[in-house]
C-alpha positions as CSV (number, residue, x, y, z in Angstrom):
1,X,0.0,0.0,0.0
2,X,1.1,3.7,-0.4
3,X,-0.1,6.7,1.9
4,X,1.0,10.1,0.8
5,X,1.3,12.8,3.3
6,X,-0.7,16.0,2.5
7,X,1.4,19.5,2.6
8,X,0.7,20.4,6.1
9,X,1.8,16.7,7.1
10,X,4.6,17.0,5.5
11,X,5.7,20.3,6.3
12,X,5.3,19.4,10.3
13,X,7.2,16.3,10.2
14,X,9.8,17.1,7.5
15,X,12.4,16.5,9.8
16,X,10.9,13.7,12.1
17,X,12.1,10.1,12.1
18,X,10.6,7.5,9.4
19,X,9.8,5.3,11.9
20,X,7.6,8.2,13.6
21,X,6.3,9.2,10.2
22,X,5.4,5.6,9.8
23,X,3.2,5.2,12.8
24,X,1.7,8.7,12.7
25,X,0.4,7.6,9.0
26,X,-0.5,4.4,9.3
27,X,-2.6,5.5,12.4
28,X,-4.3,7.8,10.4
29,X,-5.1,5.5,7.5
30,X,-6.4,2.9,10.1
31,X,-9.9,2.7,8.9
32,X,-8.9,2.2,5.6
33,X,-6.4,-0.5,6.2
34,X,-7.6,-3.8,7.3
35,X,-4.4,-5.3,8.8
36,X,-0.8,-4.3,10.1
37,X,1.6,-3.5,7.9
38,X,5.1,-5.6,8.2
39,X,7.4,-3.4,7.0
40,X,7.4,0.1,6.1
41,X,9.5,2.8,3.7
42,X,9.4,6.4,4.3
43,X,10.5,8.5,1.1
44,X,10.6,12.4,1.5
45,X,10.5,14.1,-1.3
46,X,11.4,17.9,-0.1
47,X,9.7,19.6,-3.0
48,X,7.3,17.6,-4.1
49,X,4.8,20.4,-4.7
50,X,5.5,23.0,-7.0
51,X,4.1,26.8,-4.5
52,X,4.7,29.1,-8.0
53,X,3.1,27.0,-10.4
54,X,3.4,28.6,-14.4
55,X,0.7,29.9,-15.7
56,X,0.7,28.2,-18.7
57,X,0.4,23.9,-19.1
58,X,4.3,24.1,-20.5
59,X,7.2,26.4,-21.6
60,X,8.3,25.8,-25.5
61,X,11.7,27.0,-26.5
62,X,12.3,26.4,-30.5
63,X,15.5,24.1,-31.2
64,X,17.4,22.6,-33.1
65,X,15.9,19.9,-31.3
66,X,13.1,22.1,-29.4
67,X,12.8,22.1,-25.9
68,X,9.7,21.4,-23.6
69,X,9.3,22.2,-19.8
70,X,5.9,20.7,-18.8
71,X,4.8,18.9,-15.4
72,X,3.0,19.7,-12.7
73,X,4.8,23.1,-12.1
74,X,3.1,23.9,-15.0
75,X,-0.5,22.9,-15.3
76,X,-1.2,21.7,-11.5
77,X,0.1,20.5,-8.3
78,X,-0.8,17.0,-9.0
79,X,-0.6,14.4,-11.0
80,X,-3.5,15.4,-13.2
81,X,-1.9,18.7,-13.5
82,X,1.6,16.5,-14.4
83,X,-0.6,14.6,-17.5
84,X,-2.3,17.8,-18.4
85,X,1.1,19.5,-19.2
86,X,2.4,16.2,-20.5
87,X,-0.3,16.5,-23.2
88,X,-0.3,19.5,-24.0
89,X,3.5,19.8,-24.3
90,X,3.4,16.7,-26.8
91,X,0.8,18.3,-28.7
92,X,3.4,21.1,-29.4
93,X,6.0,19.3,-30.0
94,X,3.6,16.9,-32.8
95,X,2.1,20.6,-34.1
96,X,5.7,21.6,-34.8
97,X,7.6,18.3,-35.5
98,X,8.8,18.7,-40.0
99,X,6.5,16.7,-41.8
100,X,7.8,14.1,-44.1
């Protein structure tokens, strides 16, 4: 199973233990998890929200070879923001690919 850590979560225990980070979130998810977890892994991911998101889904800088910025900097904090961007920076790059 995976829990991820909302913002605030994160931000509080950003420095805390894994094994504390571990209990706290498992302890939350209690109702949703029906038995004990054996072993845990506690990733930390220090910026794993962008807090000056673009305002557009992705930046496009013309090459040779063109170059696309796109994630979820760019079209949303999250990972529909991520596939957003992802699209929409593909699109570009198919709009101004040569044709053959």
């Amino acid at each position: 199973m995976t829990i991820h850590a909302g913002p605030e979560f994160s931000r509080e225990h950003a420095r805390s233990d894994d094994a504390t980070v571990a209990r706290l979130l498992l302890e939350e998810a209690k109702d949703y998890v029906g038995t004990g977890a054996k072993a845990t892994a506690v990733y930390h991911w220090e910026y794993s929200q962008p807090t000056n998101p673009h305002d557009e889904p992705f930046v496009y800088v013309e090459g040779p070879p063109p170059l696309v910025f796109c994630g979820d900097a760019y079209a949303g904090p999250k990972v529909e923001g991520a596939v957003t961007s992802g699209l929409a920076a593909a699109g570009k790059l198919l709009e101004s690919a040569p044709r053959p």
